[in-house]
NUGUFI-221450 format. One record per residue (C-alpha): residue number from 1; residue in three letters; x negated, y, z negated. Coordinates in nm, 2 decimals. Layout:
N
seq->NUM&type->ala&u->X&v->Y&w->Z
...
# end
This chain:
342
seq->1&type->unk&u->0.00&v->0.00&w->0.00
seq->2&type->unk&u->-0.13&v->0.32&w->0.13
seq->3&type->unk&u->-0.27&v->0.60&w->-0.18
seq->4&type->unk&u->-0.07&v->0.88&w->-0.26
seq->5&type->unk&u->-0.19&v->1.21&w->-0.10
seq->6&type->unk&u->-0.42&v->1.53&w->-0.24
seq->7&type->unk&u->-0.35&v->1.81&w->-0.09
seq->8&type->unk&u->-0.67&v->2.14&w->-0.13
seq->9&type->unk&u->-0.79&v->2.49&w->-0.01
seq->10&type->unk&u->-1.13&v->2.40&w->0.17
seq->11&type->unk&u->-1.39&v->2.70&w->0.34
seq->12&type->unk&u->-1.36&v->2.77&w->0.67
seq->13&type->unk&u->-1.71&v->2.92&w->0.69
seq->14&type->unk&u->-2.01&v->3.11&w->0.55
seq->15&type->unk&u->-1.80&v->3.46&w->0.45
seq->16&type->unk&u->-1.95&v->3.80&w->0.44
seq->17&type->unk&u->-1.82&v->4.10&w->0.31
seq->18&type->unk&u->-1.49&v->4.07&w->0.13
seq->19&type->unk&u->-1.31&v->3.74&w->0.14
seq->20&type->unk&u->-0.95&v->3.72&w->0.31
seq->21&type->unk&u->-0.71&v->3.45&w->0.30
seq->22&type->unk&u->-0.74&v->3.30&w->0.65
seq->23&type->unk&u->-1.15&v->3.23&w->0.52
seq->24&type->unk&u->-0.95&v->2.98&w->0.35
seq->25&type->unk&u->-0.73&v->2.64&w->0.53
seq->26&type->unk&u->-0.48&v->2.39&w->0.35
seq->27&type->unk&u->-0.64&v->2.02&w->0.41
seq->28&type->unk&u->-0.45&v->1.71&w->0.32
seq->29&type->unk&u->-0.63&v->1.33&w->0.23
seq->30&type->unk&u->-0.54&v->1.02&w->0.09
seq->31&type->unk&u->-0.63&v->1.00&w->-0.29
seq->32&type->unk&u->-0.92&v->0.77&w->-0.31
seq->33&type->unk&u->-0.93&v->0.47&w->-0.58
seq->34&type->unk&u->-1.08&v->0.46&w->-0.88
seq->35&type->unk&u->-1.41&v->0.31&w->-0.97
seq->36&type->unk&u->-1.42&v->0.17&w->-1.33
seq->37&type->unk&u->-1.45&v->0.46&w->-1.60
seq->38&type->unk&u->-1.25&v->0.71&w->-1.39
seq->39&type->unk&u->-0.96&v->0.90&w->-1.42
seq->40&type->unk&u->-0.68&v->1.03&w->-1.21
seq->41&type->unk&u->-0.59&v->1.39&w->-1.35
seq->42&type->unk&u->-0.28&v->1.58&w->-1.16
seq->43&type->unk&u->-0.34&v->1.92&w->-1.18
seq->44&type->unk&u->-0.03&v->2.17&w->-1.34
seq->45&type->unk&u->-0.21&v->2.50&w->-1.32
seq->46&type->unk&u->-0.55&v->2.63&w->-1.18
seq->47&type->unk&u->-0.79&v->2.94&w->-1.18
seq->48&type->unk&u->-0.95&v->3.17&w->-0.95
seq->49&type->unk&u->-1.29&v->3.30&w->-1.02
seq->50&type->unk&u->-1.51&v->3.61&w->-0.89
seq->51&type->unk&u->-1.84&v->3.39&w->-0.95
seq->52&type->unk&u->-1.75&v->3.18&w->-0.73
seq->53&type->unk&u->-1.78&v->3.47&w->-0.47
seq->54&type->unk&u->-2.17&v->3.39&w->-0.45
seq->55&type->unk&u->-2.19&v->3.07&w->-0.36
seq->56&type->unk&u->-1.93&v->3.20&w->-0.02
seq->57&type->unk&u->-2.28&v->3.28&w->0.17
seq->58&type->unk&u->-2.43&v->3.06&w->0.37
seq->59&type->unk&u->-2.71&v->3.11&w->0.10
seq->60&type->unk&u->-2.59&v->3.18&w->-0.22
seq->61&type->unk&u->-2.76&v->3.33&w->-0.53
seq->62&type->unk&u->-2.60&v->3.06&w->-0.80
seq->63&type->unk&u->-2.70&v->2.84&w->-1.05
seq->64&type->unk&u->-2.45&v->2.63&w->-0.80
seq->65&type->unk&u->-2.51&v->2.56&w->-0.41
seq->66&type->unk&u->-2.32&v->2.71&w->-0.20
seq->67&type->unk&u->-1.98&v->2.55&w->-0.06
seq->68&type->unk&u->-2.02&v->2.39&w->0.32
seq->69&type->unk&u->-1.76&v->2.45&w->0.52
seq->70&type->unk&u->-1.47&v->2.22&w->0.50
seq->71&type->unk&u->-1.55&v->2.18&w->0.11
seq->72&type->unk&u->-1.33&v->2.25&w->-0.17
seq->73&type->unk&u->-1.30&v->2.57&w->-0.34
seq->74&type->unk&u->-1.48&v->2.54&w->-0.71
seq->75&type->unk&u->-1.23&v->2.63&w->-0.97
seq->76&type->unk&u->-1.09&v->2.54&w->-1.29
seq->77&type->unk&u->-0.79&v->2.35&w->-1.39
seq->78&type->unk&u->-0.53&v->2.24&w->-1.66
seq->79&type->unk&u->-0.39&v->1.90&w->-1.60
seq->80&type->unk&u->-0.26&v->1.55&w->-1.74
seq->81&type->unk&u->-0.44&v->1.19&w->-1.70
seq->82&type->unk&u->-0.17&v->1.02&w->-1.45
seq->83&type->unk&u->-0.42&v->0.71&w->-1.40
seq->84&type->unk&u->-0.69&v->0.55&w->-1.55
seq->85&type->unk&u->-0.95&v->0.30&w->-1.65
seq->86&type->unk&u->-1.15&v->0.48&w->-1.94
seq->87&type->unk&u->-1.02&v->0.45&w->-2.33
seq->88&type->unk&u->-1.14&v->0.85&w->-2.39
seq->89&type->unk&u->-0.89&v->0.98&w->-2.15
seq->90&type->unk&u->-0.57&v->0.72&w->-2.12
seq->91&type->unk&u->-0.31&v->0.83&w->-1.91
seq->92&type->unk&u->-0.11&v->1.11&w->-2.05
seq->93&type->unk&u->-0.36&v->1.31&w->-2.17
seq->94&type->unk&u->-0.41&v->1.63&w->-2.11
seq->95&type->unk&u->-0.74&v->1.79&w->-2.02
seq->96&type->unk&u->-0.88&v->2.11&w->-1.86
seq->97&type->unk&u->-1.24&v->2.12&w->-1.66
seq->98&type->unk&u->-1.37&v->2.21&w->-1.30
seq->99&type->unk&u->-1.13&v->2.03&w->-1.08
seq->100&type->unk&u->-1.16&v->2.29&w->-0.78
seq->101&type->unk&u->-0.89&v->2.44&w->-0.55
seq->102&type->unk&u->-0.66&v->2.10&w->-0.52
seq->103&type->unk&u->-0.36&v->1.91&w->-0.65
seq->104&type->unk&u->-0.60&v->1.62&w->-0.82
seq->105&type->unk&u->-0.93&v->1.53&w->-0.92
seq->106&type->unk&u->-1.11&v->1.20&w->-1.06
seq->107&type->unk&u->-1.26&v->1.22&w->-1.34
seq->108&type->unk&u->-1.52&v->0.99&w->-1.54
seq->109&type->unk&u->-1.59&v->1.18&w->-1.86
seq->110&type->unk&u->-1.91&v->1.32&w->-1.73
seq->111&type->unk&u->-1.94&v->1.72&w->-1.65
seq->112&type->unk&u->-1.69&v->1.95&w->-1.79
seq->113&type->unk&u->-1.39&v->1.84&w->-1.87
seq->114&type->unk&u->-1.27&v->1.77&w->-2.19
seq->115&type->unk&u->-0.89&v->1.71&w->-2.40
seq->116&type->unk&u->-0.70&v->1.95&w->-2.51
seq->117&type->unk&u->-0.65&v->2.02&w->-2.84
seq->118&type->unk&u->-0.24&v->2.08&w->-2.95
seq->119&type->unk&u->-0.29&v->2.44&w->-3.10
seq->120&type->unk&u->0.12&v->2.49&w->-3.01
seq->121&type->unk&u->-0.04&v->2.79&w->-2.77
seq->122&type->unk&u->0.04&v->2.79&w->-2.41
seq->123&type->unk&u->-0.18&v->2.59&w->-2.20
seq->124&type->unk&u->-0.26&v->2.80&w->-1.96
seq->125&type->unk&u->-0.50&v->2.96&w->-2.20
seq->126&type->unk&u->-0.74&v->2.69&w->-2.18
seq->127&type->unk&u->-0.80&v->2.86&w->-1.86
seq->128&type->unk&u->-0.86&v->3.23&w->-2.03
seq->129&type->unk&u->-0.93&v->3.31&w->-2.33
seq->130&type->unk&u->-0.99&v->2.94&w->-2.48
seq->131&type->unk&u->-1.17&v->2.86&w->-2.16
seq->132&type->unk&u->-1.48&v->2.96&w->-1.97
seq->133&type->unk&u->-1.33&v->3.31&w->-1.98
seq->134&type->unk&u->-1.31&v->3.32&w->-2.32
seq->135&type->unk&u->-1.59&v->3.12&w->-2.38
seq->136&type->unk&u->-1.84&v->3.34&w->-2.24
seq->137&type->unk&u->-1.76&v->3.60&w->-2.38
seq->138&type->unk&u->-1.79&v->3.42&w->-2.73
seq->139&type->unk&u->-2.18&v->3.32&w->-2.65
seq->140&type->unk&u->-2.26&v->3.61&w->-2.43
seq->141&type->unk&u->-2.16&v->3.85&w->-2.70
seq->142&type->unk&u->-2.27&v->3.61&w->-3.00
seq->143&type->unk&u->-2.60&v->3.42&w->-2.83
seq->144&type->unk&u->-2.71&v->3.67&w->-2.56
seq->145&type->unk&u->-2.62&v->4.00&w->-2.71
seq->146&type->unk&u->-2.71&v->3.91&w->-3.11
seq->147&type->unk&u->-2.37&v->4.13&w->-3.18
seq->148&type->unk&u->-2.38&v->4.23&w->-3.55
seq->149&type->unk&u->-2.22&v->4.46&w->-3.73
seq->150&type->unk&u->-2.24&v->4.88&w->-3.66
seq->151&type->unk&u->-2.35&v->4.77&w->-3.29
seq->152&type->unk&u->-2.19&v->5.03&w->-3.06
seq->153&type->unk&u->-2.12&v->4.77&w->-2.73
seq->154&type->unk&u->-2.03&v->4.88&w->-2.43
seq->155&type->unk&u->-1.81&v->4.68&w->-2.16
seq->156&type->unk&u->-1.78&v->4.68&w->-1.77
seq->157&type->unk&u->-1.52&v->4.56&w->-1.57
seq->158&type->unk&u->-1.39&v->4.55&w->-1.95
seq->159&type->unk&u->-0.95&v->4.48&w->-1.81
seq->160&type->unk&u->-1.07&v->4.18&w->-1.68
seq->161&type->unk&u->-1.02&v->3.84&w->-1.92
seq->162&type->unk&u->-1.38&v->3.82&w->-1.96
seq->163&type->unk&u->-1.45&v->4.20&w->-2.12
seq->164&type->unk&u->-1.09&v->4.23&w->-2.26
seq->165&type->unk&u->-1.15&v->3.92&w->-2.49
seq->166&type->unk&u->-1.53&v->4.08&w->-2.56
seq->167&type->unk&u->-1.42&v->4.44&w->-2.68
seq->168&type->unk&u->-1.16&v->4.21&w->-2.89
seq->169&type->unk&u->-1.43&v->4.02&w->-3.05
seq->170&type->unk&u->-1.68&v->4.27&w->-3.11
seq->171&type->unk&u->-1.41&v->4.49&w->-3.24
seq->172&type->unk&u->-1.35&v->4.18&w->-3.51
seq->173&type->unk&u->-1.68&v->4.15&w->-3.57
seq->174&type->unk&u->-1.80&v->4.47&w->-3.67
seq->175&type->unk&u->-1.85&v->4.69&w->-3.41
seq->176&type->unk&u->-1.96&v->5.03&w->-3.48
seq->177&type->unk&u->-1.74&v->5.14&w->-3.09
seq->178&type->unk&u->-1.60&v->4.95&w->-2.82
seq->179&type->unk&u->-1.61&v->5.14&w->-2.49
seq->180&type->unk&u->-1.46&v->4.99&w->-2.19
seq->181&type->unk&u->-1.50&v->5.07&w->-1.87
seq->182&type->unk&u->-1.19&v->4.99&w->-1.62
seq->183&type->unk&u->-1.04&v->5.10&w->-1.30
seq->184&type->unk&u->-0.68&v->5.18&w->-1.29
seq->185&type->unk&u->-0.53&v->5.45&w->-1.63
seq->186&type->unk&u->-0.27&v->5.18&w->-1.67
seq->187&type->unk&u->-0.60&v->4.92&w->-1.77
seq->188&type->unk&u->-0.71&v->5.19&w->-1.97
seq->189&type->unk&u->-0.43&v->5.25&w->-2.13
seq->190&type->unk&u->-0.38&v->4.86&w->-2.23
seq->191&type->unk&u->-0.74&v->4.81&w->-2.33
seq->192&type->unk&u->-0.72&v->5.11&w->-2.64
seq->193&type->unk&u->-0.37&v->5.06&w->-2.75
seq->194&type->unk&u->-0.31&v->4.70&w->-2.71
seq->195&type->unk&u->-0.70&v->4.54&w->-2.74
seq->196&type->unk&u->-0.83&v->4.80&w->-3.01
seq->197&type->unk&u->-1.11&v->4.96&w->-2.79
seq->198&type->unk&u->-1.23&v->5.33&w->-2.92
seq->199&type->unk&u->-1.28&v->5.45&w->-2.59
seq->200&type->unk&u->-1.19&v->5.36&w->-2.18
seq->201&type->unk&u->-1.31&v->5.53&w->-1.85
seq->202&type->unk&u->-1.12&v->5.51&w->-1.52
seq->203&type->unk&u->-1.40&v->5.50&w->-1.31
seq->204&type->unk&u->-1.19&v->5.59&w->-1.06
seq->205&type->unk&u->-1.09&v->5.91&w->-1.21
seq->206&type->unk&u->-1.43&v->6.03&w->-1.29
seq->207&type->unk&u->-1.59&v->6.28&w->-1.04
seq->208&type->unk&u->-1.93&v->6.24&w->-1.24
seq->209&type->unk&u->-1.93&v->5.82&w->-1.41
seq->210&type->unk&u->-2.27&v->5.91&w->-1.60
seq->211&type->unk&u->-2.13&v->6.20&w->-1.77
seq->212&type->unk&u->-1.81&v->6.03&w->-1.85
seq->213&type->unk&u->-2.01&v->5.75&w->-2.01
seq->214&type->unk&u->-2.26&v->5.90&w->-2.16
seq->215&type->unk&u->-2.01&v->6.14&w->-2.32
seq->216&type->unk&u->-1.81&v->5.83&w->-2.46
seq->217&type->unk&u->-2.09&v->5.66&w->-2.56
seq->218&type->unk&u->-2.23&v->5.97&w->-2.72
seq->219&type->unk&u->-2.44&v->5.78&w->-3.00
seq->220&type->unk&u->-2.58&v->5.52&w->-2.74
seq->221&type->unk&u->-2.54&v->5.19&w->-2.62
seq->222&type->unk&u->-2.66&v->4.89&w->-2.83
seq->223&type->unk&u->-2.49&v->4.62&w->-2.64
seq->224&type->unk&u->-2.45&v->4.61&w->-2.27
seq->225&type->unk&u->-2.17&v->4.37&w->-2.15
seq->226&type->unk&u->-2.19&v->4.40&w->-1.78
seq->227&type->unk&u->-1.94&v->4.23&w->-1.56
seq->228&type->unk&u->-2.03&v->4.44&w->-1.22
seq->229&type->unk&u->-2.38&v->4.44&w->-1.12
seq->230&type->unk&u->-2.71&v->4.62&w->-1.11
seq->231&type->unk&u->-2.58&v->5.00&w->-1.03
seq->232&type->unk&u->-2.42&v->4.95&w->-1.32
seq->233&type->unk&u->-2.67&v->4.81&w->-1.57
seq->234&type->unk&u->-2.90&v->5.11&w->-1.36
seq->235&type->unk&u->-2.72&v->5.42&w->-1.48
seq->236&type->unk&u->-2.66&v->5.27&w->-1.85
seq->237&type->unk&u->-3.02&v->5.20&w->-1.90
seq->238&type->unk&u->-3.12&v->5.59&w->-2.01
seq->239&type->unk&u->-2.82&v->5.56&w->-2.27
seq->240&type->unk&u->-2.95&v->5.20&w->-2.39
seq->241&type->unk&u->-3.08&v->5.24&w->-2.82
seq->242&type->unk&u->-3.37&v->5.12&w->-2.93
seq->243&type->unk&u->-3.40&v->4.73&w->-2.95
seq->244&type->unk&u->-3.05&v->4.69&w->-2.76
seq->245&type->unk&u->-2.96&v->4.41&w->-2.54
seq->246&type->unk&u->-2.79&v->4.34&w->-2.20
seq->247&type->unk&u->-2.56&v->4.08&w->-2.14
seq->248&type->unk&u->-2.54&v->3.98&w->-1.76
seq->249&type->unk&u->-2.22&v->3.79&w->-1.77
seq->250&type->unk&u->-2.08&v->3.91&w->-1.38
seq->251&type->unk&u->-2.14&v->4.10&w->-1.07
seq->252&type->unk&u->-1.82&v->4.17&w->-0.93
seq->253&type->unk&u->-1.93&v->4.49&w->-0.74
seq->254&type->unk&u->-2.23&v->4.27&w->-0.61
seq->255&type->unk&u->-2.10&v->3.95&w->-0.50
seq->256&type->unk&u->-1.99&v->4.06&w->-0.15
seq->257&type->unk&u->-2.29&v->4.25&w->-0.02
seq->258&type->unk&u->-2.55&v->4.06&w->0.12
seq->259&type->unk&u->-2.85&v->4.01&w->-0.12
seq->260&type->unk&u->-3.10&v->4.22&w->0.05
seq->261&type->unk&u->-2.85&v->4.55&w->0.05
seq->262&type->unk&u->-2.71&v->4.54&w->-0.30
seq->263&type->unk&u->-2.84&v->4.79&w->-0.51
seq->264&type->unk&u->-3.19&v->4.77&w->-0.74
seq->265&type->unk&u->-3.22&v->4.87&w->-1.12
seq->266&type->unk&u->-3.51&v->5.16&w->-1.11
seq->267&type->unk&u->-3.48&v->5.26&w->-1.46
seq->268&type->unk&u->-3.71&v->4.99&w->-1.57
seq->269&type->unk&u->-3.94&v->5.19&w->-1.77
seq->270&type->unk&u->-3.60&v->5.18&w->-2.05
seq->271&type->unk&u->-3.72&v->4.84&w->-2.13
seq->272&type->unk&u->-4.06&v->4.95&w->-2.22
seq->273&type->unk&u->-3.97&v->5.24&w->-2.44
seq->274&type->unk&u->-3.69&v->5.08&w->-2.59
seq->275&type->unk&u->-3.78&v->4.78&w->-2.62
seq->276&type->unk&u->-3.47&v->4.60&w->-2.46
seq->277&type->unk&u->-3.36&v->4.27&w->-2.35
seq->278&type->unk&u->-3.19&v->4.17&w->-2.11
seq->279&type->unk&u->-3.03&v->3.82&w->-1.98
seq->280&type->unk&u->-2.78&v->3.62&w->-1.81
seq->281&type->unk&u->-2.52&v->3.41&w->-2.01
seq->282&type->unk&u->-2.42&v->3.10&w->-1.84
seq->283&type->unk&u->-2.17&v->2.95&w->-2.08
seq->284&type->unk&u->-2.18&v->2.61&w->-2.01
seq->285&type->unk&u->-2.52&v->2.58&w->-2.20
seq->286&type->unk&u->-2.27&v->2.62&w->-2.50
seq->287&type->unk&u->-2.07&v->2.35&w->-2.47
seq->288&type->unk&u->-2.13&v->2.13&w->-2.74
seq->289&type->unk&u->-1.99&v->2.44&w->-2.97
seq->290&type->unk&u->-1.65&v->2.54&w->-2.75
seq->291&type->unk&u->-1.46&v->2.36&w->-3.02
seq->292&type->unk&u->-1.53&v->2.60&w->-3.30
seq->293&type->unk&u->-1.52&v->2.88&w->-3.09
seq->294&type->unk&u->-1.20&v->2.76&w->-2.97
seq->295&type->unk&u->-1.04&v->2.69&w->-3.29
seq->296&type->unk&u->-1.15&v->2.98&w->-3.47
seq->297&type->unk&u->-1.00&v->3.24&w->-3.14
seq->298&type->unk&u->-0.71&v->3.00&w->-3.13
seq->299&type->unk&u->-0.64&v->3.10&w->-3.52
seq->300&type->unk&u->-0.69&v->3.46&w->-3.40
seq->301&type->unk&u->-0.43&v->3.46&w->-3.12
seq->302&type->unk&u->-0.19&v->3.30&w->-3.36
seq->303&type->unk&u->-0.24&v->3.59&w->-3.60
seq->304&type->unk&u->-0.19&v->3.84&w->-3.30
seq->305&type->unk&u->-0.56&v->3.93&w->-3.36
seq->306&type->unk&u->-0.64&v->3.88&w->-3.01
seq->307&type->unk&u->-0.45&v->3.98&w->-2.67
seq->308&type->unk&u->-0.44&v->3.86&w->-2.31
seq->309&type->unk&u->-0.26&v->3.93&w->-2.01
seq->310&type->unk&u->-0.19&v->3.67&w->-1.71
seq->311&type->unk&u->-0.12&v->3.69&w->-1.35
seq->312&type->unk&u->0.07&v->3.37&w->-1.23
seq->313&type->unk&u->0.11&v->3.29&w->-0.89
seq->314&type->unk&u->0.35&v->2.95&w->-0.77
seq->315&type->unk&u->0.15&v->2.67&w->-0.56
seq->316&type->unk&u->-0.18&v->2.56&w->-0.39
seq->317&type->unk&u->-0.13&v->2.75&w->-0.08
seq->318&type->unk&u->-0.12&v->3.06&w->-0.32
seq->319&type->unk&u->-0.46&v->3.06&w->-0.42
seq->320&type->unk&u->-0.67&v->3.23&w->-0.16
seq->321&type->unk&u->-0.43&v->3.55&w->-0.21
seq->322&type->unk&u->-0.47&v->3.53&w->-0.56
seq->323&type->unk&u->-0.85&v->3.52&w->-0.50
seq->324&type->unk&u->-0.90&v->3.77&w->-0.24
seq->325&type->unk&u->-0.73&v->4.02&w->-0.49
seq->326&type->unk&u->-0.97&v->3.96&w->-0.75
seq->327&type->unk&u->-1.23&v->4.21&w->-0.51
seq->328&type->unk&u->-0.97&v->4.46&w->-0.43
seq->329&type->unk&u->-0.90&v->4.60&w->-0.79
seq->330&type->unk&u->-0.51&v->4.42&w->-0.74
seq->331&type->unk&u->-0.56&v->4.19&w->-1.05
seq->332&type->unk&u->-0.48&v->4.27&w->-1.44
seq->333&type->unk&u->-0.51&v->3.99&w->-1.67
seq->334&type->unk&u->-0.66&v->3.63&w->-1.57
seq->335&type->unk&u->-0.52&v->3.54&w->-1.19
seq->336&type->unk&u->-0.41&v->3.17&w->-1.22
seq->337&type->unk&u->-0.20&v->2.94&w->-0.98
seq->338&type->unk&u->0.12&v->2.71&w->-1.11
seq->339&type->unk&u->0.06&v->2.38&w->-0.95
seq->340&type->unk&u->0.32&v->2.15&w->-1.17
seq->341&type->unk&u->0.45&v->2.19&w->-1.52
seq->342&type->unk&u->0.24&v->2.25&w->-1.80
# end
């Protein structure tokens, strides 16, 4: 008797400059069987993801290789064990991990993908603030940017799941300011009076964006949360404090210019008299301590300590909108795409 079907988004080709939705084609195969260990998981709802911008080029600049054409779009995914032969994931179970732009993916334990824990919160969070999202701001702010206590932390692209749940967390941690930096008044708007942050810019409202940061930042910056890219981290450099630190978590304005035009970082000398770090966060390096992190922002959501917004689109052939949008400045809150109930 013949498989069921999987139906996914695959490349077309190598894309340059921004991404649009006919880059993108609906392919349809047979499921294939499983080899002992694995597990059939059906897919209920699934993320799209700037990083995965960069490894769109025919030679992308990623801790992953880039995507041939005809292969399927990386992404993340909530979904339930319909299938299996391995005793850590019988069939029911629900899981989230990389599962990529498609209605199922085998699994066999290995990699990420790991059970859900029944926190009684929607499970679409495993996909925002509980997941990589929300992980990485966790470890980028607690590993790679030593937060502590009176630190005044800036944060790019800071509407976006991955600085929203960062302001949050340094705000609950101690921070001396939280400055955001958004595009849009409405983000602005929603990142002081719903996610706690002193201060936001609307970069595009600003005729001069130095002047506007350096004026809401007026005591200096001692964490850098960048989510954009190296013009960015370039003009924050001068306002950087002594001993601060830059956390490279994203480079949204960077991922769709070619490598040899994006822009350089010139103030270099900052490092020197201030003494700064800077480094890239790459959150799956963390994963043997998601579940405390987890649990302890689970317990904060619960006390409405800690705010999110979603964006949910309906079905697979939804997903390369959803995507494309994440480049144009149409998304607010994490962009994910209902595939089944969850």
């Amino acid at each position: 008797m013949a498989r069921a079907m999987m139906r996914s988004v695959v490349l077309k080709a190598p894309i340059d400059g921004l991404p649009q939705p006919d880059d993108f084609a609906l392919v349809e195969a047979e499921i294939p069987a499983l080899a002992d260990g694995e597990f059939l998981i059906e897919h209920r709802i699934a993320s799209v993801d700037p990083g995965v911008r960069s490894r769109l080029h025919a030679t992308g600049a990623s801790y992953a290789p880039p995507i041939p054409p005809g292969g399927t779009i990386d992404g993340f995914m909530v979904g339930q064990v319909v299938e299996s032969g391995n005793a850590r994931f019988p069939v029911g179970t629900w899981v989230t991990g990389s599962g990529g732009w498609t209605t199922h993916s085998i699994g066999n334990g290995r990699g990420y993908v790991m059970p859900i824990a029944d926190n009684g919160l929607p499970r679409s969070l495993w996909l925002g603030v509980l997941g990589i999202p929300g992980m990485t701001s966790w470890f980028g702010l607690k590993r790679v940017g030593a937060m502590r206590e009176g630190a005044h932390v800036l944060i790019t692209s800071a509407a976006g799941v991955v600085g929203a749940t960062a302001g949050q967390l340094a705000r609950a941690w101690g921070a001396a300011s939280v400055t955001g930096i958004a595009g849009g008044q409405d983000k602005c708007d929603w990142l002081v009076e719903a996610c706690g942050f002193d201060a936001a810019i609307d970069y595009k409202a600003v005729d001069d964006l130095d002047a506007a940061i350096a004026a809401a930042c007026h005591k200096g910056v001692d964490i850098l949360f960048d989510n954009v890219g190296n013009a960015m981290i370039d003009r924050v450099l001068p306002m950087m404090r002594l001993n601060g630190n830059i956390v490279v978590s994203g480079q949204v304005a960077d991922y769709n210019v070619p490598l040899g035009e994006r822009a350089g970082i010139t103030n270099t000398g900052e490092f020197i008299a201030k003494r700064l770090t800077m480094r890239g966060i790459l959150v799956f390096d963390d994963i043997p301590q998601f579940a405390a992190a987890q649990a302890e922002m689970g317990a904060m959501i619960g006390d409405g300590k800690l705010v999110y917004r979603e964006e949910q689109f309906d079905g697979l052939g939804a997903m390369p909108e959803a995507f494309c949008g994440l480049f144009t400045g149409a998304s607010f809150g994490r962009r994910l795409v209902r595939l089944g109930e969850f």
